[in-house]
N, C-alpha and C positions, 0 to 999 in steps of 0.2 A: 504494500500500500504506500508505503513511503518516496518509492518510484515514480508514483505516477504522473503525469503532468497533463498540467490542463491543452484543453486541444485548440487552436487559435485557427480562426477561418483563412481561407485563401484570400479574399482581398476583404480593405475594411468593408465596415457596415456601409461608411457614408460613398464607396464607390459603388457598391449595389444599391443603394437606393439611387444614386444617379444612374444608373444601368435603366432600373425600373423604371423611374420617369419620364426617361428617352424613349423605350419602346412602348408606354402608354402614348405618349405625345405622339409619336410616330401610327400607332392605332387608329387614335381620334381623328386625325389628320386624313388616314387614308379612307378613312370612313366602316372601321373594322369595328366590332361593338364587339365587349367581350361577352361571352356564352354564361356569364357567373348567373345572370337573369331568367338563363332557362333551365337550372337544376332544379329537380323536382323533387319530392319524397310526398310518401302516401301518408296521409292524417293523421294515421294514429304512428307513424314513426315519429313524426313531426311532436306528439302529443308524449309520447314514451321519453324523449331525448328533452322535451322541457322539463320532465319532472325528475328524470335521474338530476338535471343540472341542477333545477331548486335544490334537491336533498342533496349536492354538492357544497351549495352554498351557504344549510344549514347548520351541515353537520361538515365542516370538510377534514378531509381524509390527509393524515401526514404519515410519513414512515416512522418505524418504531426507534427512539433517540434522538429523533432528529432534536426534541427540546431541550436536548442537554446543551447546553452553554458553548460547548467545542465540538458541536457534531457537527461533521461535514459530508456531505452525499455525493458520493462516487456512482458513476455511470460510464456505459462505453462511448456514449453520444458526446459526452463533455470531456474526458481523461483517457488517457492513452497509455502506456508503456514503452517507452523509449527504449529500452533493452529488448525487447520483443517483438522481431519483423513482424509475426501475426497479429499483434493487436494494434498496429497502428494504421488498420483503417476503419 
């Protein structure tokens, strides 16, 4: 565990979000409208996923330690293994 290191993105955040802007802009422009407006989902999915979310928000859910004062939460998504060809992707 002491290994580990955190994992830092391929470019910053603020040149993705200029990435993104560009090919919005460039969307709008060409008269391209994104599809986000025709996903669908059936009623009662729609109606299932509001109320897991309510009872996310009443009750929400942490890992066990996480409220000790020095606990820190290790994942593959975020930390990596520098010693270890397999785990650093």
């Amino acid at each position: 565990m002491e290994n580990l290191e955190l994992k830092k993105p391929f470019q910053s955040i603020k040149n993705h979000f200029e990435n993104v802007d560009a090919k919005i802009q460039q969307q709008t422009s060409t008269g391209i409208t994104s599809p986000v407006g025709l996903i669908t989902a059936r009623p009662h999915h729609l109606r299932r996923m509001k109320s897991h979310q309510e009872k996310l928000r009443e009750n929400p859910v942490s890992a066990s330690g996480a409220a000790h004062e020095r606990a820190q939460l290790f994942s593959n998504k975020t930390h990596y293994d520098p010693r270890n060809p397999d785990a650093q992707r």
